[in-house]
N, C-alpha and C positions, 0 to 999 in steps of 0.2 A: 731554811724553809722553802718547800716548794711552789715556785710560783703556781697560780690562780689557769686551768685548761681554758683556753680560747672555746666559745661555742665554735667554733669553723675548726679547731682543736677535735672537740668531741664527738663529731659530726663525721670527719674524715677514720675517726678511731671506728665509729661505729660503721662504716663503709667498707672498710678495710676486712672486716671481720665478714659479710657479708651484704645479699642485698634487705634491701629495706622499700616499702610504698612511703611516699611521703608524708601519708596519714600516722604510719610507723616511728618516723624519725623525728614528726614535729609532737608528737607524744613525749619520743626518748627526751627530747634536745628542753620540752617544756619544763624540765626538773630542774634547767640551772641559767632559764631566761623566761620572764615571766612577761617580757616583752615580746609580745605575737607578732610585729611586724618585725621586728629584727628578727627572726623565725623563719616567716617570710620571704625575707630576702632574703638570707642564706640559701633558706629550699630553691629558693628562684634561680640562684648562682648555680646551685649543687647541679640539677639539674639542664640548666644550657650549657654548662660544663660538660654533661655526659655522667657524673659522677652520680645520679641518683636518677632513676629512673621507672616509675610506674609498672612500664610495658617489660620494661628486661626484668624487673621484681616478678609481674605474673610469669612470666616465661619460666622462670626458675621455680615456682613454684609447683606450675602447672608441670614440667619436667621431674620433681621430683615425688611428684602423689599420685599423679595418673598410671601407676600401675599398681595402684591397692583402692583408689577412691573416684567416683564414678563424677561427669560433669556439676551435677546439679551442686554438692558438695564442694567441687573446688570452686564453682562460682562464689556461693555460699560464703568460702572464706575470702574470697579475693575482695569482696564487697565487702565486708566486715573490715578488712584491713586498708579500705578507702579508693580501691582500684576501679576505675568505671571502666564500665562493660565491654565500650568499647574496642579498650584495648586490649582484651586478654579473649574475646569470640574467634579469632583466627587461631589461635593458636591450641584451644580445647581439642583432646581425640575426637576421631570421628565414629559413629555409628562401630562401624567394626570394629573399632581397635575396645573401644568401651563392651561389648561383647564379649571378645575374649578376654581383656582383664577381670568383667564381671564373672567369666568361665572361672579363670584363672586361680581368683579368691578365693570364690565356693566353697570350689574341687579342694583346697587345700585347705579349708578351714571343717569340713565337715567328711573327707575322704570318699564316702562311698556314695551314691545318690541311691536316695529313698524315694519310691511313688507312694509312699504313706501322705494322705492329706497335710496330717499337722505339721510332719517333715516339709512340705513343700511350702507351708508358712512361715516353718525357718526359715528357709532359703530365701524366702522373699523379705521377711523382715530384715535378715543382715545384710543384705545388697540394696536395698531401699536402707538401711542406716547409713551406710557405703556410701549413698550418693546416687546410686545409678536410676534412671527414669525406669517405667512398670514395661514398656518394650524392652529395653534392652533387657531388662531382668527375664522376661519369658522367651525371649529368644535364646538366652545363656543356657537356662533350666531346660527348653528344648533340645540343646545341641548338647549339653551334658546329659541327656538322657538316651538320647541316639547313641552317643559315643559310650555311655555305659552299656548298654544295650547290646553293643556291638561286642563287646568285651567277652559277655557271658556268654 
């Protein structure tokens, strides 16, 4: 018979695998210790270890969605998944970059730009589902209309 995984076992397994907020791992780790400060203290270890870490979790997150989903959105989930603000506002795209990825989506999800009204309610609704704030959204639809425009 198999002996009984160490939570600091469990904890390392799921690290190993990827990163995790701490809000994340004291959820995982709650399935097989119903003791919250022994919880606690491990996250406390994990962490001045280097091994668990808030800020390098948003990093990685924010690196891998910011070029399909707009600030408001990854905030959105960062908070959800227990990360304060703090640490993940330096690292959000900025104005332009947010911009061109909202370009970027669009253009790729709906191919050809329409000056039809209801069209341009698409545009705005799936980029506001996306995440992006109502500037960034009509400066995207601007410069995708210029650069269609130029096309023709």
């Amino acid at each position: 018979m198999k002996p009984e995984k160490t939570l600091r076992f469990r904890a390392f397994e799921l690290l190993s695998r990827g990163e995790y907020s701490r809000l994340q791992l004291r959820q995982k780790l709650s399935k097989y210790c119903e003791d919250v400060q022994e919880i606690d203290t491990l996250l406390d270890h994990l962490e001045a270890a280097g091994w668990q870490s808030d800020q390098r979790f948003a990093e990685t997150l924010i690196h891998s969605k910011s070029r399909r989903l707009g600030n408001r959105r990854l905030q959105q989930e960062l908070q959800q998944k227990g990360v304060d603000a703090d640490l993940f506002q330096d690292a959000l795209p900025s104005k332009s970059a947010q911009i061109e990825t909202a370009l970027e989506v669009v253009s790729k999800k709906f191919k050809v730009y329409d000056s039809e009204a209801t069209m341009k309610l698409k545009y705005m609704h799936f980029l506001a589902y996306r995440g992006f704030d109502m500037d960034v959204i009509h400066s995207a639809l601007r410069l995708w209309q210029e650069t269609d425009e130029q096309t023709d």
